[in-house]
C-alpha positions as CSV (number, residue, x, y, z in Angstrom):
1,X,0.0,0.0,0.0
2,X,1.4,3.8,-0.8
3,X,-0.2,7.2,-1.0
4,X,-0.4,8.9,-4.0
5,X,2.2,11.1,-3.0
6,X,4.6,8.3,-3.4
7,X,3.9,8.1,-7.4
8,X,6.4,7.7,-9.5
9,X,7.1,7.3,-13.5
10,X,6.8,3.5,-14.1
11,X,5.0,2.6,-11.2
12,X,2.4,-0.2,-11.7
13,X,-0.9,0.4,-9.9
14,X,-3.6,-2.4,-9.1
15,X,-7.0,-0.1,-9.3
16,X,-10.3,-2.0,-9.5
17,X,-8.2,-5.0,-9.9
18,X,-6.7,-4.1,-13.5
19,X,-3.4,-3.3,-14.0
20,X,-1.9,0.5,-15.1
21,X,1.5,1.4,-15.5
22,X,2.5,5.3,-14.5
23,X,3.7,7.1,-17.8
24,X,3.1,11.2,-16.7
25,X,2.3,12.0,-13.3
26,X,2.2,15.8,-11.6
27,X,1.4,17.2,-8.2
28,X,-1.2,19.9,-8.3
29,X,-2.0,22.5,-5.8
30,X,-5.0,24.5,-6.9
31,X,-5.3,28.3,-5.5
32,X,-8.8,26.5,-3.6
33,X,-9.1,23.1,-2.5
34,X,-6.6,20.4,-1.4
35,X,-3.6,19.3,-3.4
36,X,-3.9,16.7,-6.0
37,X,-1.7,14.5,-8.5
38,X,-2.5,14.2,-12.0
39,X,-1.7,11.0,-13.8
40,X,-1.4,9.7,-17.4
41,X,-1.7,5.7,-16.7
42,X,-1.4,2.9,-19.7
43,X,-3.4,-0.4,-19.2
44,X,-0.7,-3.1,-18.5
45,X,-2.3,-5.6,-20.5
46,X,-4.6,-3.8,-23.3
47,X,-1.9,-0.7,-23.6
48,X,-5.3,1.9,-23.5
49,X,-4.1,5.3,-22.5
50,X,-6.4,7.1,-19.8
51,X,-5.8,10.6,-17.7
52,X,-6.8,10.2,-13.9
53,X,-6.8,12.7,-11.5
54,X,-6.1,11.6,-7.2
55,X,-6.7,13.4,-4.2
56,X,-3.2,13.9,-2.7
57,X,-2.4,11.3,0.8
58,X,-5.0,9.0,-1.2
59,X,-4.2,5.5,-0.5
60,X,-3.4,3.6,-3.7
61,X,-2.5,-0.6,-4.2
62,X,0.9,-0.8,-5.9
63,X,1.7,-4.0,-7.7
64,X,4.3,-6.3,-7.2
65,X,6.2,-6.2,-11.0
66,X,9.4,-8.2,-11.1
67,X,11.5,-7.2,-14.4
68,X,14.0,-9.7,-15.2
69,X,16.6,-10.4,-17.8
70,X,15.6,-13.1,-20.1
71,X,16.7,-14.6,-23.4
72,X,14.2,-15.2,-26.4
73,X,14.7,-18.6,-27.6
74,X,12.5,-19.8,-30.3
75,X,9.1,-19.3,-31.5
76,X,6.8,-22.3,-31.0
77,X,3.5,-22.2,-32.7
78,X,1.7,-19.4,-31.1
79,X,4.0,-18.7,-28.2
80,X,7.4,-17.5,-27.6
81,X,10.1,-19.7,-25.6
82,X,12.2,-17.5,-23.1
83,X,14.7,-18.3,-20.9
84,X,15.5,-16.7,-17.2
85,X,18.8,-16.1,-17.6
86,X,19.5,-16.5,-13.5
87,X,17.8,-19.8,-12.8
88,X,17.5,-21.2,-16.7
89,X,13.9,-21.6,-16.2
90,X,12.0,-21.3,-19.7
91,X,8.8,-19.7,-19.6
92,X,6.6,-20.1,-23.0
93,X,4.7,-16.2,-23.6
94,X,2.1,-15.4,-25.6
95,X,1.8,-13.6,-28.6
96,X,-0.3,-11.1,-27.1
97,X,1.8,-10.3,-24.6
98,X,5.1,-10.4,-27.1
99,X,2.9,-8.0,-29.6
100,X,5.3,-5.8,-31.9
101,X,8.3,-7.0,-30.1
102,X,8.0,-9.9,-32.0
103,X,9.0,-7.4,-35.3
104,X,12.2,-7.2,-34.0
105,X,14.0,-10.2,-32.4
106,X,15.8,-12.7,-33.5
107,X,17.2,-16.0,-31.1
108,X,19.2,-15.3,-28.5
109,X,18.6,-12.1,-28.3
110,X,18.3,-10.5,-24.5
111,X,14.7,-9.7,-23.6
112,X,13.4,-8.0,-20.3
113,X,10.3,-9.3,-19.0
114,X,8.1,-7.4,-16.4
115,X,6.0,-10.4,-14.6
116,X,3.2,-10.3,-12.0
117,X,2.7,-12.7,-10.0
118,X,4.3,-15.6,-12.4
119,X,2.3,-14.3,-14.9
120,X,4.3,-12.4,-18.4
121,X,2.6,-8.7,-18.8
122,X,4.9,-7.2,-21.1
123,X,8.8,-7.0,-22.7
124,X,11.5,-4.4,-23.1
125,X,13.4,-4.4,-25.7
126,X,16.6,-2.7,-26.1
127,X,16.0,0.7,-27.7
128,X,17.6,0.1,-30.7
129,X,18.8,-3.8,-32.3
130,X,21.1,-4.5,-35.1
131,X,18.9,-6.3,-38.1
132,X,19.3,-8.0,-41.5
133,X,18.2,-6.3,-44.5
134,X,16.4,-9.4,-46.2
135,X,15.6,-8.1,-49.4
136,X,15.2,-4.1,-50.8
137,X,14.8,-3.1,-54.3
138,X,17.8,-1.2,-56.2
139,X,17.7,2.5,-55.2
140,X,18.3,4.4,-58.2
141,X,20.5,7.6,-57.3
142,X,18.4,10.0,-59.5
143,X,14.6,8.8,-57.7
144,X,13.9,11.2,-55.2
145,X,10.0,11.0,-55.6
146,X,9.6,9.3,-52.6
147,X,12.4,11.3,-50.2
148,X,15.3,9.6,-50.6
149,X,13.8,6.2,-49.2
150,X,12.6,2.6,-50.3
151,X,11.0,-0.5,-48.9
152,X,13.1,-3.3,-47.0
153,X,12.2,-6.8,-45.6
154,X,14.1,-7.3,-42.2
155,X,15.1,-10.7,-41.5
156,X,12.4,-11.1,-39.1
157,X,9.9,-10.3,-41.8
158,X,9.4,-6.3,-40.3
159,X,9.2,-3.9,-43.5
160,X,10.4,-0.4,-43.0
161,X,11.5,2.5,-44.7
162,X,15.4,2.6,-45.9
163,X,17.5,4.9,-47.4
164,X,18.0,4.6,-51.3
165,X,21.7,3.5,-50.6
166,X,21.0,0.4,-48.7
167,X,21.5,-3.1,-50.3
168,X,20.0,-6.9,-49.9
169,X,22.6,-8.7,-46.8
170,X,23.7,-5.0,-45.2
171,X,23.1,-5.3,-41.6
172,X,21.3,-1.8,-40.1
173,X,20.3,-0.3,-36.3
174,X,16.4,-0.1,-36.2
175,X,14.8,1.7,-33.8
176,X,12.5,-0.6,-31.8
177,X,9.8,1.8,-30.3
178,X,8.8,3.1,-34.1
179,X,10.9,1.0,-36.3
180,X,12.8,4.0,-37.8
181,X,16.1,3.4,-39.8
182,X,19.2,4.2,-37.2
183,X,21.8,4.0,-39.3
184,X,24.4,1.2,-41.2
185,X,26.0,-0.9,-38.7
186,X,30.2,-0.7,-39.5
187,X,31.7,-4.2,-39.8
């Protein structure tokens, strides 16, 4: 149990049972009335947005969410295999929960997983991974219709947007929160 003046960025809350992760929170002292915090809090599990508004000293339920360090194995059907990478446990999570993550890793690759109670609620990618370009189209030097950029098919079947210079087996940093081209990744 915590107060609301205890809120923090990233804090996961357990209100009316569900869920909500803290993502903008501010502490508001009107010119009348009592103090109060202002929240922006995302739905753990459905990732719905909603602005709430809390009396300050209000008691809130804080969940327990233990982030570990895992390592994505394999895809199996229609879930993913992870491992813990403490106890070597593997823990099979569902595509749900994986969502656009899935866009962007590859086996082996090093995964953070926030869990509740056992349970897989969501995973953190590093902000950036180093990818395959699978297959893009020539860029021809004089196009510039469409700003300099063309269509390529990452290794892990992701399309994004390239620059014309890129070619089929270069190896690039993608942005994982908006999968943006980073930049060519030096051999």
């Amino acid at each position: 149990m915590a107060t609301t003046n205890d809120i923090k960025n990233g804090m996961v809350l357990d209100l009316d049972g569900q869920l909500w992760s803290v993502v903008w929170f501010q502490h508001h002292k009107p010119g009348k009335g009592g103090a109060m915090v202002k929240t922006t809090l995302k739905n753990v599990m459905s990732g719905k947005t909603v602005d709430k508004t809390f009396n300050a000293g209000l008691k809130i339920e804080t969940a327990n969410v233990d982030k570990r360090d895992f390592q994505y194995l394999y895809h199996d059907g229609d879930s993913y295999v992870f491992m813990d990478k403490s106890t070597y446990d593997q823990l099979n999570v569902s595509e749900a929960v994986v969502g656009d993550a899935k866009d962007y890793m590859l086996d082996n690759q090093d995964a953070m997983l926030a869990l509740h109670e056992g349970v897989p609620l969501y995973i953190e990618l590093p902000a950036s991974v180093e990818l395959l370009v699978e297959y893009t189209e020539p860029g021809l030097q004089g196009d510039r219709s469409s700003g300099g950029t063309k269509p390529a098919r990452l290794e892990t079947g992701k399309e994004i947007q390239v620059p014309l210079f890129i070619v089929n087996g270069e190896k690039i940093k993608v942005d994982t929160r908006d999968g943006s081209y980073l930049g060519r990744v030096s051999s």
